[in-house]
NUFI-947686 format. One record per residue: residue in three letters; x, y, z of N, C-alpha, C in turn. Coordinates in steps of 0.001 Angstrom, whole numbers, plus 500000, padded with zeros to 6 digits. Example, Ala and Ser with C-alpha at 12.3 -4.5 7.8 and 13.67 -1.06 7.14 Angstrom:
<pts>
ala513190494310507800512300495500507800513200496700507800
ser512850497750507080513670498940507140512900500030507870
</pts>
This chain:
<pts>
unk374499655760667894375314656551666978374879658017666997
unk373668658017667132372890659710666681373465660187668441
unk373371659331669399373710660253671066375360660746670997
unk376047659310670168377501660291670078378283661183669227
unk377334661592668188377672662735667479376687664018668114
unk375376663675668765375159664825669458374211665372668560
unk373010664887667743372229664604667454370572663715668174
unk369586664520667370368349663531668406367608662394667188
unk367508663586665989367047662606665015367976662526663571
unk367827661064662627368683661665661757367896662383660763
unk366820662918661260366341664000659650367953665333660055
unk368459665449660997369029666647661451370390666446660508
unk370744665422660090371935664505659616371636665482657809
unk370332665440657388370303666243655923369729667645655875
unk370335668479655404369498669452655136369362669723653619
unk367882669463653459367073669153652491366081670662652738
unk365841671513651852365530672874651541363748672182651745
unk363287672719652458361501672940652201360904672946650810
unk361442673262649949360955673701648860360728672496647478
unk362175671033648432362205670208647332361924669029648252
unk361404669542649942361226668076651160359740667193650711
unk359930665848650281358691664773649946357596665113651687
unk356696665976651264355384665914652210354560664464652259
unk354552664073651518353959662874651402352645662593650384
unk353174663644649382351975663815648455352837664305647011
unk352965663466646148353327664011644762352887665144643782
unk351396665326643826350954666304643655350884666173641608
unk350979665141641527350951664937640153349561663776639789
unk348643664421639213347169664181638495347379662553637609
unk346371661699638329346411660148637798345835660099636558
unk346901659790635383346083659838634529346620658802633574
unk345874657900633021345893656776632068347189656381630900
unk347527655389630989348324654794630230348864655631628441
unk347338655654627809347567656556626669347799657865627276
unk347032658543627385347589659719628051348471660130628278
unk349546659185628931350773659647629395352041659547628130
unk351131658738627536352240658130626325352136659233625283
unk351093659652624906350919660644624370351444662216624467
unk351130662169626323352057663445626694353992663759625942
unk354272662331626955355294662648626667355695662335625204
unk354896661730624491355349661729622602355605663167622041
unk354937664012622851354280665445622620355609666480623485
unk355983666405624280357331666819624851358230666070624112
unk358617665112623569359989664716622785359534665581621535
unk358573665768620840358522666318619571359510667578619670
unk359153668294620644359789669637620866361545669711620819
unk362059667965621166363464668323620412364022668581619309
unk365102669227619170365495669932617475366032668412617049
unk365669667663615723366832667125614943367728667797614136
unk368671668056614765370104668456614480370797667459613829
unk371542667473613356372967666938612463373941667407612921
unk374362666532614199375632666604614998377271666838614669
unk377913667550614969379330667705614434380085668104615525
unk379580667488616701380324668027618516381115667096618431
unk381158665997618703382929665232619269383068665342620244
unk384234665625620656384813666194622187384706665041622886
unk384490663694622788384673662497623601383489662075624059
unk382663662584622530381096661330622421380858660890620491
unk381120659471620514381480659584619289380542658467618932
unk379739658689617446378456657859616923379182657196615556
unk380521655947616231380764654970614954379136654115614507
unk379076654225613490377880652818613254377879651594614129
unk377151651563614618377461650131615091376604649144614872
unk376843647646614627375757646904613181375182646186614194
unk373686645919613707372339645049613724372824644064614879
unk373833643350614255374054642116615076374218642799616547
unk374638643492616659375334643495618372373749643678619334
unk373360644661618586371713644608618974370866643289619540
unk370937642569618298370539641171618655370937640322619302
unk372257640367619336373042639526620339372951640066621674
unk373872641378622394373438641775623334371981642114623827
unk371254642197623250369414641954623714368886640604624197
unk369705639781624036369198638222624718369344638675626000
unk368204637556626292367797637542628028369062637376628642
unk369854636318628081370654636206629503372364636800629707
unk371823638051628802372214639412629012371979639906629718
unk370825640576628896370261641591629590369860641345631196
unk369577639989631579369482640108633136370540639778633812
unk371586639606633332372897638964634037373570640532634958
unk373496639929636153374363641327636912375452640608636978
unk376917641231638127377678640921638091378153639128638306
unk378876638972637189379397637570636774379969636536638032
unk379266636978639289380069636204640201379932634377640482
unk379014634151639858378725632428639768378752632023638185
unk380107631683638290381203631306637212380270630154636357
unk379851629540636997379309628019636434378171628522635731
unk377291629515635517376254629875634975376621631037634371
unk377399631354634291377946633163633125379250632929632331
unk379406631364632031380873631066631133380567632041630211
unk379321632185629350379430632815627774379832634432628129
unk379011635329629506379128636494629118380897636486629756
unk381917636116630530382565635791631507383572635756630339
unk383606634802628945384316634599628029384123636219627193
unk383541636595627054383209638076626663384043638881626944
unk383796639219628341384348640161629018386400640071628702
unk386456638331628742387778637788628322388025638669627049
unk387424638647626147387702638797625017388027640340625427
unk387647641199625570387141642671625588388809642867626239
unk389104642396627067390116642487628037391406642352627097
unk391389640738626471392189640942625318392782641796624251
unk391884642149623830391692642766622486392051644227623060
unk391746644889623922392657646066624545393798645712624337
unk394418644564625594395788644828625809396364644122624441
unk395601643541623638396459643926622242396769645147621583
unk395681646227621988395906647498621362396738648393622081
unk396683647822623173397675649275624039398962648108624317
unk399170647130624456400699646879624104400917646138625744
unk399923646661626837400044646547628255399797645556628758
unk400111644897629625399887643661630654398708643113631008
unk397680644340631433396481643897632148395399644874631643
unk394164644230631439393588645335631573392324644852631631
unk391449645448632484390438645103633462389089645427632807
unk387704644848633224386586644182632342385709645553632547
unk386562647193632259386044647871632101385470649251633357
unk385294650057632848385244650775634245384145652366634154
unk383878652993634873382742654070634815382892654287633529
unk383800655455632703384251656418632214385643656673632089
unk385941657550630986387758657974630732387881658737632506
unk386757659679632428387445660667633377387309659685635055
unk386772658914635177386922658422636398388217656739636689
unk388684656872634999389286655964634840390584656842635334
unk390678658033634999391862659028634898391852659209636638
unk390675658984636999391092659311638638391394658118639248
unk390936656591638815391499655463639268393106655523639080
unk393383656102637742395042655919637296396216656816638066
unk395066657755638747396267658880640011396179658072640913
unk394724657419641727395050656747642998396310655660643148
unk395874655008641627397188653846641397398592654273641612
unk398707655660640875400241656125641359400614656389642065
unk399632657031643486400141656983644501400322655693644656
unk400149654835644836400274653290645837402138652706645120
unk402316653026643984402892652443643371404441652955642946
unk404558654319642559405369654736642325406123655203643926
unk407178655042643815408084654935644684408660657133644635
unk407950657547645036407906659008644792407348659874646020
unk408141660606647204407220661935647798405967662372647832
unk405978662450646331405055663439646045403862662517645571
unk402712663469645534401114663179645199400494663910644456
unk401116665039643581400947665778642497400275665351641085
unk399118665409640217398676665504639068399154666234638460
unk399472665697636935399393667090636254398872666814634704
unk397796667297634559396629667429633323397355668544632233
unk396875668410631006397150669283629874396280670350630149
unk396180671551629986395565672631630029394693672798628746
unk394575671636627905393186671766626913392245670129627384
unk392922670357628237391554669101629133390240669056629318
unk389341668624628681387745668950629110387190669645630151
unk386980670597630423386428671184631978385727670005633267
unk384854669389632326384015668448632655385087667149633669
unk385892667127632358386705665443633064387518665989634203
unk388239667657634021389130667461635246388440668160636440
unk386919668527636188386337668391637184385878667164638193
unk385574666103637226385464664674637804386662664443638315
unk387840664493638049389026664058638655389690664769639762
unk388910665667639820389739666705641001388736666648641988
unk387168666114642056386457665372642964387392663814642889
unk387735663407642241388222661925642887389662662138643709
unk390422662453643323391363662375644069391844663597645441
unk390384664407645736390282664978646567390311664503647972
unk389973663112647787389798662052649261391572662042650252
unk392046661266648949393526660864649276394277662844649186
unk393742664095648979394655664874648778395481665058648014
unk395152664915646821395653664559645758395708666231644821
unk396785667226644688396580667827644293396516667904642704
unk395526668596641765395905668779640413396191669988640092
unk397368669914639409397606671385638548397996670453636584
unk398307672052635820398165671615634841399613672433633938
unk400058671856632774400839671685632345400589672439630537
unk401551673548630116400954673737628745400955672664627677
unk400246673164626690400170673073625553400910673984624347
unk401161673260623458401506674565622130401107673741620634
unk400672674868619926399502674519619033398683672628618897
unk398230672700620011397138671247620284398112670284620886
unk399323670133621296399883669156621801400954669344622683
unk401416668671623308402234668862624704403252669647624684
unk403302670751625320404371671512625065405468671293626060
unk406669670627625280407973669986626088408584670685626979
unk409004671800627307409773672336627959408715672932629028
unk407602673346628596406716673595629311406639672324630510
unk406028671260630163406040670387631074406787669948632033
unk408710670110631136409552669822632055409859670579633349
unk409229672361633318409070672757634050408238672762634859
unk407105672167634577405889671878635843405867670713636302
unk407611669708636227407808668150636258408790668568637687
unk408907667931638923409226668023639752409078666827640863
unk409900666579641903409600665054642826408346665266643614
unk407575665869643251405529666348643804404853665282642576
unk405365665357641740404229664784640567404587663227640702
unk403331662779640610403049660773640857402176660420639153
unk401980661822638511401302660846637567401129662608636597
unk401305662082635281401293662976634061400445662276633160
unk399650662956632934398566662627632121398290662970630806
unk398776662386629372398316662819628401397305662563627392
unk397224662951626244395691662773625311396158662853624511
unk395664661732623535396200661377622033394831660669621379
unk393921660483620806393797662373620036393679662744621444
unk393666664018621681393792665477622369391944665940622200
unk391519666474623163390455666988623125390193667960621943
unk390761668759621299391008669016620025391696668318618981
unk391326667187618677391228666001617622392730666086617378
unk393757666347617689395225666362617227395715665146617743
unk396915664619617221397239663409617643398783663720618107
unk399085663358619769400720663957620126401498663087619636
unk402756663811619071403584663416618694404872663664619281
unk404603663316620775406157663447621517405878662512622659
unk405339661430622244404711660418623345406127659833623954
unk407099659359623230408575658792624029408871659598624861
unk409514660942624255410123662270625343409292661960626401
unk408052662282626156407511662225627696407504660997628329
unk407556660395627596407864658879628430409600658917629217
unk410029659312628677411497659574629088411289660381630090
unk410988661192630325410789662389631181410018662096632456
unk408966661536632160408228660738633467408513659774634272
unk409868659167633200410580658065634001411753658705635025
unk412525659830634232413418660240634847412678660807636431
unk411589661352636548410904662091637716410238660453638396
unk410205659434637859409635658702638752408121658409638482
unk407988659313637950406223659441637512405588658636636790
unk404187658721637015403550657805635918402484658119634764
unk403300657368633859402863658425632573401607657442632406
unk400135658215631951399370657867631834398522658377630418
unk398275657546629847397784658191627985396082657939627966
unk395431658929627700394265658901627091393931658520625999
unk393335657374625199392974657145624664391710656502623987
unk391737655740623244390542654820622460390552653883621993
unk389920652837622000390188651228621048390461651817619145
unk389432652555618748389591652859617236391172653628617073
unk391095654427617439392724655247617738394128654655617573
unk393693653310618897394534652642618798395170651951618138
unk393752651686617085394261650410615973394760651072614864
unk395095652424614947396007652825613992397633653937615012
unk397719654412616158399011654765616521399374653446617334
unk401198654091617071401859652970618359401701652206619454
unk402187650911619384401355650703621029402135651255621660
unk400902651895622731401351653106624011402385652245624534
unk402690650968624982403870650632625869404847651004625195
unk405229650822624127406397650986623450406976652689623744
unk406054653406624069406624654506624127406563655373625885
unk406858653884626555406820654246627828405602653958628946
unk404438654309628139403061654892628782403254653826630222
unk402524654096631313402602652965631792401030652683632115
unk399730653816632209398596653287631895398068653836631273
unk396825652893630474395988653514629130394828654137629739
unk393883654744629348392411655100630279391833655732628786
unk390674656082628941389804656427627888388676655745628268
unk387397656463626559386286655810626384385998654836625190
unk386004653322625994385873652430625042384892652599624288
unk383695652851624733382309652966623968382331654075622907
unk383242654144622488383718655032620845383459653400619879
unk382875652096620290382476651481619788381033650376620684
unk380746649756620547379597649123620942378234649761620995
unk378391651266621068377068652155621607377172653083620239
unk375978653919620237375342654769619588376169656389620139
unk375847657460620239375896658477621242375057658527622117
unk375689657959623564375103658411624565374596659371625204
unk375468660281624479375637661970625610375713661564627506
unk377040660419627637376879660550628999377684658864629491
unk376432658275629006376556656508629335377483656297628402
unk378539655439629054379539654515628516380275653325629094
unk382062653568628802382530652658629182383925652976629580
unk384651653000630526385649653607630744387015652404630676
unk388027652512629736389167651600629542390511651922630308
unk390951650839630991392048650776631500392754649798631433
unk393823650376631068394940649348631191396555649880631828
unk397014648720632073398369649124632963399482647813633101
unk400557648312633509401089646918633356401062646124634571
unk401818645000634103401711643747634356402261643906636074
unk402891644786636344403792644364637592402455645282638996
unk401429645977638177400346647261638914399168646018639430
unk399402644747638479398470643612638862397543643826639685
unk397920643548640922397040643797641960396653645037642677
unk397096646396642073396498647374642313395414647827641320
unk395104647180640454394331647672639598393065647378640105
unk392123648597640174390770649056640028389384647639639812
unk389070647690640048387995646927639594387732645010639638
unk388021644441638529387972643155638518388604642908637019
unk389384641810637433390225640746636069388902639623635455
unk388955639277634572388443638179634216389893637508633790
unk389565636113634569390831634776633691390510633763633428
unk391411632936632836391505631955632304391552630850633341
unk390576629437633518391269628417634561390941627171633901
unk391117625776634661390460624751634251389005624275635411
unk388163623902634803387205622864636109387547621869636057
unk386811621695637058387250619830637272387066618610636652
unk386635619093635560386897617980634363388215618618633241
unk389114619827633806389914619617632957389694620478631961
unk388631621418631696388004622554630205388226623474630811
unk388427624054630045388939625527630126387752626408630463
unk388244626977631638386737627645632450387190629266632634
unk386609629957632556386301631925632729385906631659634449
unk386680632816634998385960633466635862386639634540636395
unk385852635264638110386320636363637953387823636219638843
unk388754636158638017390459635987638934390512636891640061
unk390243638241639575390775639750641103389694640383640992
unk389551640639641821388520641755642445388963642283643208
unk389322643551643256390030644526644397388865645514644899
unk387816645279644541386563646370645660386500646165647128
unk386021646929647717386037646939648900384950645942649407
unk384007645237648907382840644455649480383426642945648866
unk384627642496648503384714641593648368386195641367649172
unk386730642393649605388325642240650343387759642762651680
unk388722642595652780389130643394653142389011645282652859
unk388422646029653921388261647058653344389432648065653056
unk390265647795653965391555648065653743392926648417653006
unk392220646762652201393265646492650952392314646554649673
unk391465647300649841390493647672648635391245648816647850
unk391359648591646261392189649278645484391347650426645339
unk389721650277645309388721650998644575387428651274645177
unk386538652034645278384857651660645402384481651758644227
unk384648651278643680383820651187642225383214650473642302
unk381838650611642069380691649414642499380038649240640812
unk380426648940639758380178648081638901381257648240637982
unk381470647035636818382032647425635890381581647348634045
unk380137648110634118379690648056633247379432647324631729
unk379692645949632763379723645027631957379032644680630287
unk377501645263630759376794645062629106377176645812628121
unk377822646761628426378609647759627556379666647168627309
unk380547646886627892381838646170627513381244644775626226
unk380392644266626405379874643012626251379966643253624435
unk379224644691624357378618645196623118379698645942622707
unk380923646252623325382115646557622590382876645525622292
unk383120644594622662383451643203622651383340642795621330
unk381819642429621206381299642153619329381356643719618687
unk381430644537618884381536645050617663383207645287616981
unk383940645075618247385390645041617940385862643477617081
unk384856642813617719385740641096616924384478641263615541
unk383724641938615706382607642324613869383793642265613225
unk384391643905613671385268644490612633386672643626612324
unk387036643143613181388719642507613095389745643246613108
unk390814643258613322391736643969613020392144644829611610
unk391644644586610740391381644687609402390385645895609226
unk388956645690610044387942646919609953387931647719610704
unk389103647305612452389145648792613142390143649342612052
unk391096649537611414392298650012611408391223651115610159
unk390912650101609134389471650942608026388988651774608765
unk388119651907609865387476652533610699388554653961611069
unk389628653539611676390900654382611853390913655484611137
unk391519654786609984391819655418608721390966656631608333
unk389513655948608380388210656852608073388471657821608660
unk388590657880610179388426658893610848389642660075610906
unk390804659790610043391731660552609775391381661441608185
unk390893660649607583390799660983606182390012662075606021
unk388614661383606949387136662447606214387301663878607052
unk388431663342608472388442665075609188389455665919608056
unk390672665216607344391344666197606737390638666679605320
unk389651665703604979389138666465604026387884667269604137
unk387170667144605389386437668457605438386841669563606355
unk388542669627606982389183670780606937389189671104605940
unk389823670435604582390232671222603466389049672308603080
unk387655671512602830387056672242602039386339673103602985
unk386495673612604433385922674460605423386969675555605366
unk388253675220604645389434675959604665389122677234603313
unk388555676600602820388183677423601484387639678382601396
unk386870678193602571385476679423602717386044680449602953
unk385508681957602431386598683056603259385770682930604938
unk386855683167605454386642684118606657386670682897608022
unk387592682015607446387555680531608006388786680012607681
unk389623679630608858390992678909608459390836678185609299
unk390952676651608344391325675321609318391808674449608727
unk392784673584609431392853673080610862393599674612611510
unk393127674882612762393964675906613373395738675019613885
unk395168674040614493396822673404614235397223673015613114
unk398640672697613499399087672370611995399856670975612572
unk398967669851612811399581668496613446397738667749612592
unk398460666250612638397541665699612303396312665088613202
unk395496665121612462393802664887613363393241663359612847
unk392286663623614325391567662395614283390358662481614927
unk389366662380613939387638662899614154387779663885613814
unk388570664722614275387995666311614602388841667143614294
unk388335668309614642389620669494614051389104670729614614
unk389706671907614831389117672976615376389640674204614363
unk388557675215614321388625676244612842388493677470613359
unk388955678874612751389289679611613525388493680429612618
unk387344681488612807386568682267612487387098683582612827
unk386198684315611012386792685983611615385549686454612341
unk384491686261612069382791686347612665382588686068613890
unk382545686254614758382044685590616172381666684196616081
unk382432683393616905382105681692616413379955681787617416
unk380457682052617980379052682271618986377869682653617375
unk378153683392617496377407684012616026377354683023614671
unk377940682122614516377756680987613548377077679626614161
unk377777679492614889377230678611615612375598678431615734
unk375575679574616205373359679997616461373142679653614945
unk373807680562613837373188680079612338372886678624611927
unk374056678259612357374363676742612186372907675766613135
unk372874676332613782371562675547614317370528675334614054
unk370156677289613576369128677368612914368604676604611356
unk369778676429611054369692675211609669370304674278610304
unk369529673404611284369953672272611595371058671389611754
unk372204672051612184373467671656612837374190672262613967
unk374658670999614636375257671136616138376977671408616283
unk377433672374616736378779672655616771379295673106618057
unk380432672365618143380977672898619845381837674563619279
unk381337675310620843382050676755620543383271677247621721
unk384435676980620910385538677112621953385982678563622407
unk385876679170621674386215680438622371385749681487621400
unk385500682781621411385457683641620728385151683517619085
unk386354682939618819386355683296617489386929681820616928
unk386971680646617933386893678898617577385928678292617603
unk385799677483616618384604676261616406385283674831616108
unk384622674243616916385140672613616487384218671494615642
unk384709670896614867383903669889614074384516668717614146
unk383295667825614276383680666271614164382938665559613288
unk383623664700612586382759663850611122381959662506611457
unk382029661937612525381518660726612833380354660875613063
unk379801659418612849378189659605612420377331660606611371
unk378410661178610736377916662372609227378079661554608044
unk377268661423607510377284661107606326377619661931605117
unk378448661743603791379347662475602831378202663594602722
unk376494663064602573375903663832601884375427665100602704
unk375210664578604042375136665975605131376415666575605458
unk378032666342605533378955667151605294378892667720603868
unk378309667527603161378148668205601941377759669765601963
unk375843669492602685374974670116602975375715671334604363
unk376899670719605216376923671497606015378056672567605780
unk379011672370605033379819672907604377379277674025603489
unk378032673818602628377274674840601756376848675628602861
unk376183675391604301375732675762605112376144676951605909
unk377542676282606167378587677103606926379489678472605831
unk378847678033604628379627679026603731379198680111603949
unk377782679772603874376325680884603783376421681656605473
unk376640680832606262376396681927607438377465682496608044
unk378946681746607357380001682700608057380270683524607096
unk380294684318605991379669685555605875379508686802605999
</pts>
């Protein structure tokens, strides 16, 4: 291989800088068990405890005792992928459940035992439209208040297949109609929206665009969340044809990173979908047996007819969203829901009060979050805000965003007195 690319060795294959090449010596001093434990006890001290109010698509619901205990059993925690059915019925029935309990919330056909992340779910959901939609074109098109972050991940994924992305306005936090219809054309395979919206707003023109994506052929694809869900429409009803988001807005803590990425799609995308199905069968005595139905990766097909390389589907996470979704019931996501509509409009209200501070800057309804429009340099509050121990995302100039989850009444209390004092 190295004589017919014209090569002698493969060190020539990396170029790896001198400065970071393994000599064969670490250069790091052997030193004892306490010691080290101590060190680094002594480097974590140095992080700030802050009292978080970022959002933006990392979110700290409570999540109870039990799931802890349950997902911490051994034959969890060592179980890799579920492929010998006869020994992983319990986690296998899990994953069932998890699968369920989505496509109860999004309304959709199928939906698979979980996947990286929203934003790599969002790049599985363009590859899908190419294969599927009967369309020319290979065109994206993202909202222009899209995370930097996610449509950077997505514009590395669908860079392989040539997949171009461009982006589509907004007007005050949500899809701006005519706007879109003009950046809607027989190029676009997939329209992508966000409900909540990276600025906590919730769209309210989800049909139109469903109408609109149908008329172009396209495939409308909705960002979302399991909590979200259990209080708006199901997305099918209003066209969507796949769901994507971050499930782990339940089972986990804040990661800052690690999660769980949700997809769903319909029923007829079956076998183009990403990853692996868990189903329903009988064994040979006749009981109702779990296992894994599809797998479309490339190390189990044909490489060919591989939908995906996705090489896991983050199963213990799913596992631990699983129980904390059947904790709550349908009954305590929707509570949960609710919460997260209520406590953002009421600490707009009272952030609204302060001079020199108007919020919500939209005027549509929120969920988690909300974004506030400063006469002070938001940059310049923000630093205050830290300095008395709170974390705030800074959108532009003279925007700040807040999110209520994981705050307790008595530290939105404290941060509100806080924010009085330093915007100012």
């Amino acid at each position: 291989m190295l004589e017919s690319i014209g090569v002698d060795d493969v060190e020539e294959l990396f170029d790896v800088p001198e400065t970071v090449r393994y000599d064969g010596e670490l250069g790091i001093e052997a030193r004892d068990e306490p010691t080290i434990k101590a060190e680094v006890a002594s480097l974590l001290d140095n992080n700030d405890d802050m009292i978080e109010l970022l959002g933006r698509g990392h979110y700290d619901h409570y999540v109870p005792s039990v799931v802890d205990q349950l997902s911490g059993r051994s034959e969890f925690l060592t179980s890799y992928t579920q492929y010998q059915a006869e020994v992983t019925q319990g986690f296998l029935q899990s994953l069932f459940e998890f699968q369920s309990m989505l496509r109860e919330l999004t309304g959709l056909g199928v939906v698979n035992c979980s996947m990286y992340d929203a934003a790599t779910a969002i790049g599985e959901a363009a590859t899908l439209a190419s294969r599927v939609r009967e369309t020319s074109g290979n065109r994206v098109l993202l909202p222009d208040i899209v995370q930097e972050n996610r449509r950077d991940v997505i514009e590395n994924y669908v860079a392989g297949p040539e997949m171009p992305v461009d982006t589509y306005p907004t007007e005050d936090g949500n899809v701006d109609l005519d706007g879109l219809r003009s950046a809607m054309d027989e190029d676009v395979v997939m329209v992508y929206v966000e409900s909540p919206t990276a600025r906590g707003t919730i769209e309210e023109s989800l049909s139109q665009i469903g109408e609109m994506t149908d008329e172009f052929d396209a495939m409308f694809t909705l960002g979302s969340d399991p909590v979200a869900l259990a209080m708006l429409d199901e997305p099918a009803a209003a066209g969507v044809d796949t769901v994507v988001g971050e499930a782990d807005v339940l089972g986990l803590p804040n990661s800052y990173g690690m999660g769980t990425g949700l997809f769903a799609t319909r029923k007829d995308f079956v076998r183009q979908v990403p990853g692996r199905l868990v189903g329903v069968s009988e064994d040979s005595n006749e009981k109702r047996s779990f296992t894994l139905t599809l797998q479309t990766r490339e190390q189990h097909i044909r490489r060919e007819r591989a939908t995906s390389n996705i090489c896991t589907n983050q199963a213990w996470v799913a596992l631990r969203i699983a129980m904390h979704m059947a904790l709550l019931g349908p009954t305590g996501l929707l509570e949960l829901a609710t919460e997260s509509v209520e406590r953002a409009q009421d600490l707009a209200e009272r952030v609204d009060e302060i001079d020199g501070i108007e919020a919500p800057v939209h005027d549509r309804y929120h969920f988690r979050e909300f974004v506030a429009r400063t006469d002070e340099p938001a940059g310049r509050i923000a630093d205050d805000l830290a300095e008395e121990g709170f974390a705030v995302h800074v959108l532009g100039d003279h925007e700040l965003q807040f999110c209520v989850t994981g705050v307790s009444d008595e530290q939105l209390d404290d941060f509100v007195s806080t924010l009085a004092e330093v915007a100012a």
